[in-house]
VOTIFI-202834 format. One record per residue (C-alpha): residue number from 1; residue in one letter; x, z negated, y negated. Coordinates in Angstrom, 1 decimal. Each point is the difference from the previous one (the first is absolute). Last residue first. Example, Ala and Ser with C-alpha at 12.3 -4.5 7.8 and 13.67 -1.06 7.14 Angstrom:
<mikes>
<mike 2,'s',<13.7,-7.1,1.1>>
<mike 1,'a',<-1.4,-0.7,3.4>>
</mikes>
This chain:
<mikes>
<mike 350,'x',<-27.7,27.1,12.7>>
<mike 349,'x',<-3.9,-0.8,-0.6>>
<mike 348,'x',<0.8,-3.8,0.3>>
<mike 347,'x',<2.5,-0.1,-2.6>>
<mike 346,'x',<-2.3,2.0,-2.4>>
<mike 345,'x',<-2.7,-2.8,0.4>>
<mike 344,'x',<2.5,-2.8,-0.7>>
<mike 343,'x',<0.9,1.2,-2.9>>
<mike 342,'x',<-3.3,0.5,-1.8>>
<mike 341,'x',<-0.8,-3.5,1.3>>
<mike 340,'x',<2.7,-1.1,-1.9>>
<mike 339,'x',<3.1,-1.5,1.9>>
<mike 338,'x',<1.1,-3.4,-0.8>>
<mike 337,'x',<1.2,-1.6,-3.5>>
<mike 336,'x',<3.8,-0.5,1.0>>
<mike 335,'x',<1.5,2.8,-1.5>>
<mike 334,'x',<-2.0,-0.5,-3.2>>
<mike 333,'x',<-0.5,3.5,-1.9>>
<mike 332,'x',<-3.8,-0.1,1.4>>
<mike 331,'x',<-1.0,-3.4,-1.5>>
<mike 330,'x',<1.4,1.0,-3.3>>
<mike 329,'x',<-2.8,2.7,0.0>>
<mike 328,'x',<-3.2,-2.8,0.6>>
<mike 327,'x',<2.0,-1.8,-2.6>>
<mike 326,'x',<-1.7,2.4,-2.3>>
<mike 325,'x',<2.1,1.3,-2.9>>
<mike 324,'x',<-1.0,0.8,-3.6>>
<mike 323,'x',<-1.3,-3.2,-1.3>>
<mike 322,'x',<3.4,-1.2,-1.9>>
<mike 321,'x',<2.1,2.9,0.3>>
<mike 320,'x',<2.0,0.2,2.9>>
<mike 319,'x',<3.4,-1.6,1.4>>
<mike 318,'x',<-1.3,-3.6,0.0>>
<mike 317,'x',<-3.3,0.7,1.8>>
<mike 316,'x',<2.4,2.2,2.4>>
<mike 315,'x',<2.0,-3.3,0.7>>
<mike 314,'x',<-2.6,-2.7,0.0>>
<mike 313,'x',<-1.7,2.5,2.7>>
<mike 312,'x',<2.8,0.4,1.6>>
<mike 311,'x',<0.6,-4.2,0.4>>
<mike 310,'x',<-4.0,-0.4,0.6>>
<mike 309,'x',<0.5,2.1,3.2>>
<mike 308,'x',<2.9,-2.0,1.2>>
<mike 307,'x',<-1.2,-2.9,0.0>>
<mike 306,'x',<-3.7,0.9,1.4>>
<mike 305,'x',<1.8,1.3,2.6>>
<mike 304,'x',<-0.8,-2.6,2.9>>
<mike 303,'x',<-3.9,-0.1,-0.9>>
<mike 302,'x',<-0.1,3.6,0.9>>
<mike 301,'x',<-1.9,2.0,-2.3>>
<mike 300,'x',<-1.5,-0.3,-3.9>>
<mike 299,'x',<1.0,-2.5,-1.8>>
<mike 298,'x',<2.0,3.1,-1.9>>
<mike 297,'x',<-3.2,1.3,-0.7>>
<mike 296,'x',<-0.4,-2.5,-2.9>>
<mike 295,'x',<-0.3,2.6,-2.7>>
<mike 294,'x',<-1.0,-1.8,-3.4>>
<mike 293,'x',<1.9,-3.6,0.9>>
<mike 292,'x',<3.7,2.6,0.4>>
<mike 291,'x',<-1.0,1.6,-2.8>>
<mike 290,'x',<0.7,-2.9,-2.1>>
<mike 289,'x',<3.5,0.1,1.2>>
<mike 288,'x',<0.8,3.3,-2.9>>
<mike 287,'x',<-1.8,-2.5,-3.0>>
<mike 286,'x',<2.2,-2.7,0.9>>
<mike 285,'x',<3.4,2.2,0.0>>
<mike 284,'x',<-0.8,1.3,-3.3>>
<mike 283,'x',<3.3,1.9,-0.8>>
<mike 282,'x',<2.8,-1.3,-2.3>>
<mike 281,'x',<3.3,1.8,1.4>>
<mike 280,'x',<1.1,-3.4,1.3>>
<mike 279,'x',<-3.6,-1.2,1.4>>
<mike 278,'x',<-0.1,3.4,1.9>>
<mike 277,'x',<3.4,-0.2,1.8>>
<mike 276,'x',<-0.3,-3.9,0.7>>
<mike 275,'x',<-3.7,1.2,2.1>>
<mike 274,'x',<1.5,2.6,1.3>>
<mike 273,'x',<2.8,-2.1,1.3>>
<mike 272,'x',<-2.6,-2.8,1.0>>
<mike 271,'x',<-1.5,3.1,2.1>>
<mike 270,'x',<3.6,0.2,1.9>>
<mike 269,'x',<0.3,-3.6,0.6>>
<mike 268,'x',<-3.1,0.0,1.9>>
<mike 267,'x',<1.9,2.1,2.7>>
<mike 266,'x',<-0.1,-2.5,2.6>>
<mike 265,'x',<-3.5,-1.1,-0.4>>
<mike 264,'x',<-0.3,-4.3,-0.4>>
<mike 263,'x',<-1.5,0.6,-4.0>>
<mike 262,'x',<-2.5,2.8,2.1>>
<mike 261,'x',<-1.2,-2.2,2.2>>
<mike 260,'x',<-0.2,-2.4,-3.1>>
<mike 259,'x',<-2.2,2.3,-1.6>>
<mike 258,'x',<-2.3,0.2,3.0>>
<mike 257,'x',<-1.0,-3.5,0.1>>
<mike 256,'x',<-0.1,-0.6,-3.5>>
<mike 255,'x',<-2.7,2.5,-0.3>>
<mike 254,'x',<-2.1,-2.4,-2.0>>
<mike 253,'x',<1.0,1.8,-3.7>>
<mike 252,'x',<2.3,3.1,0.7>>
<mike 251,'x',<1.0,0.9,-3.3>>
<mike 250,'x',<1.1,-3.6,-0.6>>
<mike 249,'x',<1.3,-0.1,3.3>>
<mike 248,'x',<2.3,2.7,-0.8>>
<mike 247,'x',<1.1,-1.0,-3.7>>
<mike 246,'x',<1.0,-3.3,1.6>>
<mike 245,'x',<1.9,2.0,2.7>>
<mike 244,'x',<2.1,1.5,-3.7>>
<mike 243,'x',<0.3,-2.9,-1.7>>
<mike 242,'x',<1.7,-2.1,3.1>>
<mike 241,'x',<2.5,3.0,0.6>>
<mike 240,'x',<0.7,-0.1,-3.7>>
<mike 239,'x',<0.6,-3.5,0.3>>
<mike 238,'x',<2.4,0.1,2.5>>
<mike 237,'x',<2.0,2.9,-1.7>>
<mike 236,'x',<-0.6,3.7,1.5>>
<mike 235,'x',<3.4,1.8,-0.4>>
<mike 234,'x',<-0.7,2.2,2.9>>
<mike 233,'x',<2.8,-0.6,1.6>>
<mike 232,'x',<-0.9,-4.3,-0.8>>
<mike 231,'x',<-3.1,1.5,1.7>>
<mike 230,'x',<1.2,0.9,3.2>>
<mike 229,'x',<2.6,-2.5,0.4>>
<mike 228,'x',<-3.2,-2.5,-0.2>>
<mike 227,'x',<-1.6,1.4,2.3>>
<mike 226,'x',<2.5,0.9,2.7>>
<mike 225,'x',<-1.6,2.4,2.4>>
<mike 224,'x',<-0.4,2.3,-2.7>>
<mike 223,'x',<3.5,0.6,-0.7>>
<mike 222,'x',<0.1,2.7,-2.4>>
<mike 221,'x',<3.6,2.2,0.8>>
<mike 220,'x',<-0.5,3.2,-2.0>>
<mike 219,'x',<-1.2,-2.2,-2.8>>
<mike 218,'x',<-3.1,0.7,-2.0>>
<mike 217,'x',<-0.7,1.7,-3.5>>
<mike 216,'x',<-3.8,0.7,1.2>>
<mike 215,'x',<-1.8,3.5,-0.8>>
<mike 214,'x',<-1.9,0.2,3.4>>
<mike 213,'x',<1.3,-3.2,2.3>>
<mike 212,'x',<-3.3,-0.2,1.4>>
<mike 211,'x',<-1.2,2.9,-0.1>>
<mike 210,'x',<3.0,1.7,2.3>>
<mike 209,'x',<3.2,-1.7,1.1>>
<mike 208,'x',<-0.7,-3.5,1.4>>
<mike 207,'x',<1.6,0.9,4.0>>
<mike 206,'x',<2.6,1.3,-1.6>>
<mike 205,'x',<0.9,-2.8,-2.5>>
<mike 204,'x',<-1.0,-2.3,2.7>>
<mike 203,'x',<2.7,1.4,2.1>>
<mike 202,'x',<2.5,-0.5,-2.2>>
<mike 201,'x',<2.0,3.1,-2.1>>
<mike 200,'x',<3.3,-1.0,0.3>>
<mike 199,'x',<1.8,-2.3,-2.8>>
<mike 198,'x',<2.6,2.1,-2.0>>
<mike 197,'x',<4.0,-0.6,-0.3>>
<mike 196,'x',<-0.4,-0.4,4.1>>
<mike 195,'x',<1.8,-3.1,1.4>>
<mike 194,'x',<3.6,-0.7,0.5>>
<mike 193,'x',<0.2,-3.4,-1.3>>
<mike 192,'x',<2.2,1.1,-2.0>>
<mike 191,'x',<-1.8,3.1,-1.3>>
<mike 190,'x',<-2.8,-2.0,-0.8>>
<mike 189,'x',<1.4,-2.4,-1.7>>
<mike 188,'x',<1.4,3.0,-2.3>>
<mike 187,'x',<-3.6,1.6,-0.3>>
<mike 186,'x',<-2.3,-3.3,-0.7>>
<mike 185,'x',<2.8,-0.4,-2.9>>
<mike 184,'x',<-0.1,3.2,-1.5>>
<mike 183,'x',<-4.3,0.0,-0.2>>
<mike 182,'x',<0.6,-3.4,-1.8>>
<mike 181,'x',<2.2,1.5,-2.4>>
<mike 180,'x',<-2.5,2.9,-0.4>>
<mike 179,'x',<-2.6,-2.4,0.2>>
<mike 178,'x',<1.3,-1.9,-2.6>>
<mike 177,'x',<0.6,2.4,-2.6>>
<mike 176,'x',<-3.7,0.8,0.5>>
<mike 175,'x',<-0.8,-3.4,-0.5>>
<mike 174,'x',<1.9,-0.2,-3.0>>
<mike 173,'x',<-2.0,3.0,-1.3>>
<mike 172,'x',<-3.5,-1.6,1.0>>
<mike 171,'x',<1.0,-3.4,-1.7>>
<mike 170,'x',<0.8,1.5,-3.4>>
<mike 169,'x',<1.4,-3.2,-1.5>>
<mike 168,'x',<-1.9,-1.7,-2.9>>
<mike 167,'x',<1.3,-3.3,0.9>>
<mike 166,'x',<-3.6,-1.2,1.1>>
<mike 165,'x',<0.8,2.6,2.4>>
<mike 164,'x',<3.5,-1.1,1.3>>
<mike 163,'x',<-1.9,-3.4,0.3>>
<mike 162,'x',<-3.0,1.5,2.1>>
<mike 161,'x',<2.5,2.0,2.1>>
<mike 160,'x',<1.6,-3.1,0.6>>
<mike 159,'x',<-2.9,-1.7,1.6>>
<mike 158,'x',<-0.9,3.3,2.2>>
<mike 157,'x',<3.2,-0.9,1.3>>
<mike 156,'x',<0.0,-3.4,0.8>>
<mike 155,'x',<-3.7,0.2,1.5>>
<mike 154,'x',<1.4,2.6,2.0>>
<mike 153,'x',<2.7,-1.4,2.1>>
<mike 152,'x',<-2.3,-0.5,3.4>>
<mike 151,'x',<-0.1,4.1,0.0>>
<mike 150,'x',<-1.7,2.3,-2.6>>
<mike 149,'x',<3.1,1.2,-1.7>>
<mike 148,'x',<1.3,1.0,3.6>>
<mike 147,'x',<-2.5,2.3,0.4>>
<mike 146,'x',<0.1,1.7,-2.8>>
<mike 145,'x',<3.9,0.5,0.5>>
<mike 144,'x',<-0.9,0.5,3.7>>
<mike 143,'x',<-2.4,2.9,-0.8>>
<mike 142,'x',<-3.2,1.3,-2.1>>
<mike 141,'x',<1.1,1.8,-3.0>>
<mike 140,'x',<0.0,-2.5,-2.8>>
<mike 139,'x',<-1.3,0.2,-3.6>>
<mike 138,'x',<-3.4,-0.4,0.4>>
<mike 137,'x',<-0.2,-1.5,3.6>>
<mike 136,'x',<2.3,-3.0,-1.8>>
<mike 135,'x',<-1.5,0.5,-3.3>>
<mike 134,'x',<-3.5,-1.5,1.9>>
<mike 133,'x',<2.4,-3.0,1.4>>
<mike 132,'x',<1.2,-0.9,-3.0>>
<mike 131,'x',<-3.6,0.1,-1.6>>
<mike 130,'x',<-1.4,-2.7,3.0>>
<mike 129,'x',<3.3,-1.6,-0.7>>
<mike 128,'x',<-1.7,-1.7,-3.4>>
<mike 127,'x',<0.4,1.5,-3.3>>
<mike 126,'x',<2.5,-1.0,-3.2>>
<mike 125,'x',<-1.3,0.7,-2.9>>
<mike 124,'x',<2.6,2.2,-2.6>>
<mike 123,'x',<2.8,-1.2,-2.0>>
<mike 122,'x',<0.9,2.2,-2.8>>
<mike 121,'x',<3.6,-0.4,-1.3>>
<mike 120,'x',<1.0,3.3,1.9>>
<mike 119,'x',<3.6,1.0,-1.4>>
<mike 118,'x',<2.2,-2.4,1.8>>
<mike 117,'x',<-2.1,-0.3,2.9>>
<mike 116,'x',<0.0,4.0,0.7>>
<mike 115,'x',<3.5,-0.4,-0.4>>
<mike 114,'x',<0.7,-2.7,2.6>>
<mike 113,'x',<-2.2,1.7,2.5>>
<mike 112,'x',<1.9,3.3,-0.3>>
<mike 111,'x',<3.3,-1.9,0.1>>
<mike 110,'x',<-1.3,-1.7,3.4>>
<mike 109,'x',<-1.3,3.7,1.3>>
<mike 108,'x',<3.2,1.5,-0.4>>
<mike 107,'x',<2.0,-3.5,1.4>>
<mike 106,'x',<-2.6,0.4,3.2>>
<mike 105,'x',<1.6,3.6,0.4>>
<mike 104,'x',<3.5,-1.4,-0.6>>
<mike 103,'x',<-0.5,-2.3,2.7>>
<mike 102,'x',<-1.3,2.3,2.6>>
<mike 101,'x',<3.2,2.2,0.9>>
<mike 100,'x',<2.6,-2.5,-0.7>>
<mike 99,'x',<-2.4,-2.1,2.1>>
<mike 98,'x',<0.5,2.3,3.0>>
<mike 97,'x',<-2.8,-1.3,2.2>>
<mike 96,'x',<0.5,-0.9,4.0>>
<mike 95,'x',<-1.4,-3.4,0.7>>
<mike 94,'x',<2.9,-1.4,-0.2>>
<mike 93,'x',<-0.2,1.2,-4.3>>
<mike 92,'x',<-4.1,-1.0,0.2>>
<mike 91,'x',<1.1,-3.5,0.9>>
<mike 90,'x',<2.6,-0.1,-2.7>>
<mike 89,'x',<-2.3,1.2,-2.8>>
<mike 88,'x',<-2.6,-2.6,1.5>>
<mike 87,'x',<2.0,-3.1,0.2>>
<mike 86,'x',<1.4,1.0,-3.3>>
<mike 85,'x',<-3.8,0.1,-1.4>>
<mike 84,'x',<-0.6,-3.8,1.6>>
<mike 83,'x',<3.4,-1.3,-1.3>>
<mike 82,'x',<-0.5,1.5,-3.7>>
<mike 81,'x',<-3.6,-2.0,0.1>>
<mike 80,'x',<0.9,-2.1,-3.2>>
<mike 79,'x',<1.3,2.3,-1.9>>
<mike 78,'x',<3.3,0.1,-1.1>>
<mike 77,'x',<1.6,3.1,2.2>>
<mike 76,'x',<-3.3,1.8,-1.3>>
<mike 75,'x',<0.9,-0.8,-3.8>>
<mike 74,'x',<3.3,1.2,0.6>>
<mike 73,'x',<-0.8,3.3,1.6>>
<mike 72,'x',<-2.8,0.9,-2.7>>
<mike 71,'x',<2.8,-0.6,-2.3>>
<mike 70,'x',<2.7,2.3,1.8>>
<mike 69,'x',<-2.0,2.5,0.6>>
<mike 68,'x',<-0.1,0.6,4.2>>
<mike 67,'x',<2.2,1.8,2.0>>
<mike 66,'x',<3.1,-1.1,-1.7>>
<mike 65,'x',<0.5,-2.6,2.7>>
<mike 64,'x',<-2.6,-0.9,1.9>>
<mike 63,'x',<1.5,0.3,3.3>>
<mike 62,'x',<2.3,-3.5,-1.1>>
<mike 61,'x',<-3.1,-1.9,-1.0>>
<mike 60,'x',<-1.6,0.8,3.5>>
<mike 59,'x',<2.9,-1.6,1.5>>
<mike 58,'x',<0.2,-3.1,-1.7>>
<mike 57,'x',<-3.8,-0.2,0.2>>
<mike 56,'x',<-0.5,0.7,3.3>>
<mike 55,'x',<2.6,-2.7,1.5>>
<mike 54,'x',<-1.7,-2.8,-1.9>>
<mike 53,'x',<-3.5,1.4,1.5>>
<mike 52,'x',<0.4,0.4,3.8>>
<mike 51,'x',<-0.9,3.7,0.9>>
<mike 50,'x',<-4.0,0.5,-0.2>>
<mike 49,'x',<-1.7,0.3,3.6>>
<mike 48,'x',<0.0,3.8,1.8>>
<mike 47,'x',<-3.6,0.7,0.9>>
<mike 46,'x',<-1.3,0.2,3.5>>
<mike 45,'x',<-1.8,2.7,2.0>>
<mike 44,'x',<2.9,2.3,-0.3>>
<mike 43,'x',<-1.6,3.2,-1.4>>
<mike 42,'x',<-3.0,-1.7,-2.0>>
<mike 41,'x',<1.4,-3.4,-0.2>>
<mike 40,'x',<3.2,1.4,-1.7>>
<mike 39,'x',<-2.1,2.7,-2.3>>
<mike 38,'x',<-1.9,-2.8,-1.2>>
<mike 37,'x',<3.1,-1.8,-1.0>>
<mike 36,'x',<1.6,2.2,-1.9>>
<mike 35,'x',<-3.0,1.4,-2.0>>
<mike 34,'x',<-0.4,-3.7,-0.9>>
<mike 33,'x',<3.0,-0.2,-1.0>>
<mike 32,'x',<0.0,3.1,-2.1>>
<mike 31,'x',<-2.8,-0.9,-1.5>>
<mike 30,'x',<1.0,-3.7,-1.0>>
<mike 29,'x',<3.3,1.9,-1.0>>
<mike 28,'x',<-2.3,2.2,-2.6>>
<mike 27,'x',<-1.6,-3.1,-1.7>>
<mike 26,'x',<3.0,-1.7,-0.3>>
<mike 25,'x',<1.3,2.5,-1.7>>
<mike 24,'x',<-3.3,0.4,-2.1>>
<mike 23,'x',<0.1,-3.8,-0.8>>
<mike 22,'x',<3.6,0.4,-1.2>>
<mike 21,'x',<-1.1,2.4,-2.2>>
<mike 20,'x',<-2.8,-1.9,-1.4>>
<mike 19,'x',<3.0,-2.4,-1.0>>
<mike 18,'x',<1.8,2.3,-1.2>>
<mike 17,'x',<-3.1,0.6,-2.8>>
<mike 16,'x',<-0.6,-3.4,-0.2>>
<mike 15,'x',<3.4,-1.1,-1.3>>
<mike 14,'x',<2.8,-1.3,2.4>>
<mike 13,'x',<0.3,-3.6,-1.1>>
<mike 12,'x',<-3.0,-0.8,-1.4>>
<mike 11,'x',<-1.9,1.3,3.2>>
<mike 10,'x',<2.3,-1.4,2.0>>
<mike 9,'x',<-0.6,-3.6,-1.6>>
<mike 8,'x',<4.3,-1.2,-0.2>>
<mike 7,'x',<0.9,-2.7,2.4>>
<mike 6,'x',<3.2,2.1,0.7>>
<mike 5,'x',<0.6,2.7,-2.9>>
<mike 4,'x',<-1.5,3.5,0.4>>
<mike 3,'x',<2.4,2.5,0.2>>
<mike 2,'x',<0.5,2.1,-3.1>>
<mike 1,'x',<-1.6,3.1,-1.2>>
</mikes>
């Protein structure tokens, strides 16, 4: 196909088909970057800025070489935002990744795009990031590629997989391709920086294992002292966050108090996860919180731990059958509910 001529529409120019192929690329490097940088503030507390932009894209455009077809090349060198994606592919390359190594994988999934364009005249509706973000936990182990998708870069992201959609693109394979891309880079800056290829187990992982985190796809490393890094590991959107506490207080009609105490709990992060986990594969999440207005003894106790309480009671209502647990139970799993009469008697008999 030929290069695009100056002042020519792009998609004119380079046909839709390579131009959904150009989106994927740049799809992929957004990734990748954002992989990049995550990785930098994790292990060196500060990410490495974009090279200057006129010296990027001479450079990048001589590591591209043969590593990419020659028409999807051309229409990306043409594009509009060919400086931003060389400031990226030349980042990533001082950051440590062997492009000849990941280029030829993004070209794979590029030509795969292209063709599934070229033979998929159907366009299909495009959804909001609220679905993006489901596929996400769908179709993504949870990690730093996950991760990284959900950082400040999203909306862009989850905005391009809505395009490559309405193309009729499999979205769920090309983010698989990704994360294996992805999953390379997180390991090559990694190595640089001189860091572990796999995040450590965290403390609040530990100290979380158990009921709580029964069943969950969760990071090795959750931060649960940092909110919103906590949820954007959990692939929680903003507005799925605000659904799900609205479908708590609604449960919960005049105990505004006590919900919020449990909103303000470190690990309420974890029961949103259930919560996400549920809604994805289609279960009644509103008819498992009613159970937490028909058994109410997890007001029962220390005013101090009412928090707490309500949080493993949310979380065993969630994991059981809808009218088949009694918070009274959940109240005993919690670490931090107090010692039961029961208990206290046999430590006074020893």
């Amino acid at each position: 196909m030929a290069t695009p001529a100056q002042g020519e529409p792009f998609a004119e120019a380079a046909g839709e088909a390579v131009q959904t192929a150009v989106m994927s690329v740049r799809l992929i490097m957004a990734i990748a970057d954002a992989v990049r940088r995550q990785q930098q503030r994790r292990k060196k507390g500060v990410e490495e800025e974009l090279p200057p932009a006129e010296q990027a894209k001479d450079d990048a455009k001589a590591e591209l070489k043969d590593l990419l077809p020659s028409d999807i090349s051309a229409a990306l060198l043409d594009g509009a935002d060919w400086p931003q994606v060389a400031q990226q592919l030349m980042a990533l390359k001082r950051a440590g990744v062997d492009l000849e190594q990941l280029l030829p994988q993004v070209g794979e999934i590029a030509v795969t795009v292209r063709d599934q364009v070229a033979e998929n005249e159907a366009k299909v509706a495009a959804e909001g990031t609220g679905e993006w973000e489901r596929m996400l936990r769908e179709t993504l182990p949870a990690g730093p590629v996950r991760e990284a998708m959900s950082s400040p870069g999203w909306p862009d992201i989850s905005a391009t997989m809505a395009k490559l959609d309405e193309r009729g693109v499999d979205v769920r394979r090309l983010l698989a391709s990704a994360h294996d891309a992805g999953l390379g880079v997180d390991q090559a800056v990694a190595k640089v920086i001189a860091a572990g290829e796999a995040p450590a187990t965290s403390r609040d992982a530990l100290l979380s294992y158990g009921p709580l985190t029964q069943g969950l796809d969760l990071p090795p490393d959750i931060d649960l002292a940092d909110r919103a890094r906590a949820l954007r590991q959990l692939s929680i959107g903003t507005g799925e966050h605000e659904r799900f506490m609205r479908m708590v207080r609604e449960a919960l009609p005049g105990r505004e108090r006590e919900v919020d105490l449990m909103f303000a709990h470190k690990q309420w992060p974890l029961v949103a996860a259930r919560m996400a986990a549920m809604d994805d594969a289609g279960k009644p999440v509103k008819e498992h919180l009613a159970g937490l207005a028909k058994d109410s003894s997890w007001g029962q106790g220390r005013e101090s731990l009412v928090g707490s309480r309500l949080l493993h009671a949310t979380s065993s209502v969630l994991r059981h059958p809808p009218g088949k647990v009694s918070t009274a139970a959940a109240r005993s799993q919690s670490a931090t509910a107090g010692p039961t009469k029961t208990s206290s008697h046999l430590a006074s008999l020893r």
